[in-house]
N, C-alpha and C positions, 0 to 999 in steps of 0.2 A: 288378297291374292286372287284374279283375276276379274272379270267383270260383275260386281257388287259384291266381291270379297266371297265368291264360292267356289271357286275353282277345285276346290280337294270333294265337295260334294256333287258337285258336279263328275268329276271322276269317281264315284263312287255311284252315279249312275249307270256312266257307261260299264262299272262292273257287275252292276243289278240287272243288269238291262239284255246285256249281251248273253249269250249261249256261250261262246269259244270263251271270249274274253272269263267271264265266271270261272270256268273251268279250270283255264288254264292255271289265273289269277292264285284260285285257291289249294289244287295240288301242287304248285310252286313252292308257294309260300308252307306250305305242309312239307316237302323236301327239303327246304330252307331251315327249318325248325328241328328236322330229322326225327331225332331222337333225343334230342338236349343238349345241352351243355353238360362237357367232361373235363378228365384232366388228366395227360398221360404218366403224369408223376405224380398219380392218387396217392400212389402206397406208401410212398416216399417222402409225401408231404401232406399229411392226413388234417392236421389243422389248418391249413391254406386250405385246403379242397371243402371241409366243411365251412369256412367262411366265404368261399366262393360260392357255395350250395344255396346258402345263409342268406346270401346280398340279394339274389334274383332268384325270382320263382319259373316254373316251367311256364305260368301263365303271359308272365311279363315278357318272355321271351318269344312265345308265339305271337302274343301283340304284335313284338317292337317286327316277327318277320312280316307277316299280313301288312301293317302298316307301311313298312318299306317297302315291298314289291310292289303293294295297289297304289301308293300315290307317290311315293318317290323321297317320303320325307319321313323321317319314324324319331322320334324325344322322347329320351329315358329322364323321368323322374330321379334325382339323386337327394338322396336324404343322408345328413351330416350329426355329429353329434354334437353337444352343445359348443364345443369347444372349435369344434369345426376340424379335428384334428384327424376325424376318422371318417368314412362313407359306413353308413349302419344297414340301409338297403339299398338297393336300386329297383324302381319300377319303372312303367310304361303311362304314358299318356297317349291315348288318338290321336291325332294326328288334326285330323281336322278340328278341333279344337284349341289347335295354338296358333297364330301366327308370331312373325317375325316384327321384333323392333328395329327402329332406326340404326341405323352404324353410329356409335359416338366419334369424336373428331380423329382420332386416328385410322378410323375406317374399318372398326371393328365391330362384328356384333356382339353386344353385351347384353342384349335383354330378349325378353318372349314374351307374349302377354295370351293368356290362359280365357276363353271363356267358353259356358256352355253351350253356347246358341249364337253365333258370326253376324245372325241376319236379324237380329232382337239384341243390339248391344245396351238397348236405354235399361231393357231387364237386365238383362245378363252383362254388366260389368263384367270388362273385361282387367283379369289381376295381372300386374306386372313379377315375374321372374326373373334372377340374374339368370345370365349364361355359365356355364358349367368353364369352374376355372376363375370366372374375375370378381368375386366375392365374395364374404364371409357368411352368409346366408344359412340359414338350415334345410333351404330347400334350392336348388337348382337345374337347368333344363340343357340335356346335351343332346344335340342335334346330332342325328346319324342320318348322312346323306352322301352322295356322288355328287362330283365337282358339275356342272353344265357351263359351258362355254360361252352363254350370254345371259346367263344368270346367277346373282349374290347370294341375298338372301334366299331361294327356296331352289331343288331338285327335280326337276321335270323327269316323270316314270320312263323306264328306260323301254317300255312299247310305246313312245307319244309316235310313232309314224304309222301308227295304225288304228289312231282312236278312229278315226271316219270310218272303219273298217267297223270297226263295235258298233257304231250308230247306223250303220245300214243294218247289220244283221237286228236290230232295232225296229227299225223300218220295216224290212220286210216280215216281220213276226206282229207287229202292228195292222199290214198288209192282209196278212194271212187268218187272223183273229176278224177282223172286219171282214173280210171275206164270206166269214163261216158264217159271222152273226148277222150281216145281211147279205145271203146268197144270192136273193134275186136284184139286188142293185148293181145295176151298172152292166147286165149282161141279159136282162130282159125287158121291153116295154108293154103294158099292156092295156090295149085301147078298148075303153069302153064308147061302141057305135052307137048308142041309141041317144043321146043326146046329152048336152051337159049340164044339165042340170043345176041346183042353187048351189053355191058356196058351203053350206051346211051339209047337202047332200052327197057332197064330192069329197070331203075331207072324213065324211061317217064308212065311204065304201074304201078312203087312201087307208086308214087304218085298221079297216078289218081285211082288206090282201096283206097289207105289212103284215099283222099280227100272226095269222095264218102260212103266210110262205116264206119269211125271213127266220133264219136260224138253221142251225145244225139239225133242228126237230121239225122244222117247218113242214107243213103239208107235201107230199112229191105229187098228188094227184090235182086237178081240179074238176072238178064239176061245176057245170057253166049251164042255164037254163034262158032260153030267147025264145023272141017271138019272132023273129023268121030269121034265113041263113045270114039276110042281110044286116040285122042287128047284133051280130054275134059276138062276143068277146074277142079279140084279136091279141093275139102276144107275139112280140116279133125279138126276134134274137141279135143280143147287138156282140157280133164276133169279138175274141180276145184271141189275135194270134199269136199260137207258140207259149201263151202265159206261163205254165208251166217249168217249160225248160228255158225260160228266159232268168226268174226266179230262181230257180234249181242251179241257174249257172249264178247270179249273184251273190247265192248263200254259199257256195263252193268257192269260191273268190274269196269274199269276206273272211271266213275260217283260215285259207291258206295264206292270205295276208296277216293276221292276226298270228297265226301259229309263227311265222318268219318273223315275227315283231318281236316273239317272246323268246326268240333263238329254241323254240322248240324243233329239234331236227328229225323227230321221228313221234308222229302224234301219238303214239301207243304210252309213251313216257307220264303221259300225262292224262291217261286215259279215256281219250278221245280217237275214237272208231273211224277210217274215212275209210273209200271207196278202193284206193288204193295199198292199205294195210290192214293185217289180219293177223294170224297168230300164223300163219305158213311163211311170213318172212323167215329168212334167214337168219338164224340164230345168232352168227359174229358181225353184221350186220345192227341189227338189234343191241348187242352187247357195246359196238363201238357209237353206234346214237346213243347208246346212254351214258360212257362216258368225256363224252364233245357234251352232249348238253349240261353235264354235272360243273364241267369246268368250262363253260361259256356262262349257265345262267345261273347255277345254285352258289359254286365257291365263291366268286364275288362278294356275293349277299353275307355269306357265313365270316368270309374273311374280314368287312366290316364290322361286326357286332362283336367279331373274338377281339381286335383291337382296342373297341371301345369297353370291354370288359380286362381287357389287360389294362387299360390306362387304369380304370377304377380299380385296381388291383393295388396297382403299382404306386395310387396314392395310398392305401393302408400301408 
């Protein structure tokens, strides 16, 4: 699944990696999980509810939510009894640990193949799985995903118009880190006039200015000692216009594209600070972003996993 079969780890950088995207990614999927799995007719059907309790743990569940919002594709583990006649648990598998098998001749997919490690398959054999539903198996893999439009087998994350967005704010946090740790590159040159001396002696004076004036801790003074005005150290400044707020507008971009990716309509939701939001908005304001965003970006996701909890129900 994508170029050398990384694609789900690959996305799982841009959520390492990014500031917005992290954030968002993971109070989502945290409101997506809410508060658990329930049952509005507990009281009333106290044996189904404790076997419902029974099949899936709270862990498997927050899995199967994180899994589904950060890559698009989330596989529950179904485990059967001998007989095959019952579902005894339901857990989770990562996500980026399964791929998709071939469609057999009908054009169905019937299989998944399980390994530790995508990019070390001679170690890590990868096991074949049926699909959930067309075997007798004691173990089987049911995909929970959204339909995509030019694709079968796997579900592209529903922010893919805004992954460039994550890898600039990337970028410029890469940008900003090299910056600190060599402050004086690229924004000072400094000539030494008195002559240039051997190969040996010039690479002994490059690393004692490096050592000395690059970093966050780096020297702020120098002391400079010559034998006339004429020989003097020289250090000339090589301007960076606007850098600044050229930056400051790109990391503003990135966020506001990324928060629109993720139908987050009012970043507080998600508890992300901007420039433009505070706790002084408006109160019915605030009440109605959060519930546009509950039913654009959360029920979705919930309404998926109750289904596939109702199917497994519905086979006991």
């Amino acid at each position: 699944y994508g170029e050398k079969n990384n694609y789900f780890d690959w996305l799982i950088e841009r959520f390492k990696n990014s500031t917005t995207n992290n954030s968002v990614i993971t109070n989502i999927s945290r409101l997506i999980y809410g508060r658990g799995i329930d049952a509005l007719d507990s009281n009333r059907k106290p044996n189904e509810y404790a076997m419902l309790k029974g099949m899936i743990s709270s862990k498997a569940l927050k899995g199967i939510a994180t899994n589904f919002k950060m890559l698009g594709n989330a596989y529950f583990q179904v485990l059967y009894n001998k007989d095959h006649t019952k579902i005894l648990k339901v857990d989770y598998i990562n996500t980026k640990l399964i791929r998709v098998g071939k469609c057999n001749d009908k054009g169905e997919i019937d299989s998944f193949y399980f390994s530790n490690d995508w990019s070390d398959v001679r170690r890590n054999e990868p096991t074949k799985y049926s699909a959930y539903g067309t075997s007798k198996d004691a173990i089987e893999i049911f995909c929970l995903k959204f339909d995509s439009v030019d694709m079968k087998y796997y579900s592209e994350p529903d922010y893919l118009g805004a992954i460039k967005y994550a890898i600039l704010e990337e970028e410029i946090a890469d940008f900003l880190v090299t910056d600190v740790q060599q402050s004086f590159s690229g924004q000072k040159v400094i000539n030494f006039n008195n002559g240039v001396g051997t190969p040996e002696t010039r690479e002994i004076i490059e690393k004692s200015v490096r050592r000395r004036l690059q970093g966050a801790k780096g020297d702020k003074v120098i002391v400079a000692f010559n034998e006339n005005k004429e020989m003097a150290t020289t250090i000339d400044d090589i301007a960076l216009t606007d850098a600044p707020e050229h930056y400051s507008y790109l990391a503003t971009e990135a966020q506001s594209k990324l928060l629109n990716a993720h139908g987050v309509v009012s970043p507080m939701i998600v508890g992300i600070t901007t420039e433009n939001s505070g706790f002084s908005s408006n109160a019915d304001e605030i009440a109605m972003a959060t519930k546009v965003f509950y039913n654009q970006s959360i029920v979705p996701f919930q309404e998926a996993i109750i289904e596939a909890l109702e199917e497994f129900l519905a086979f006991n």
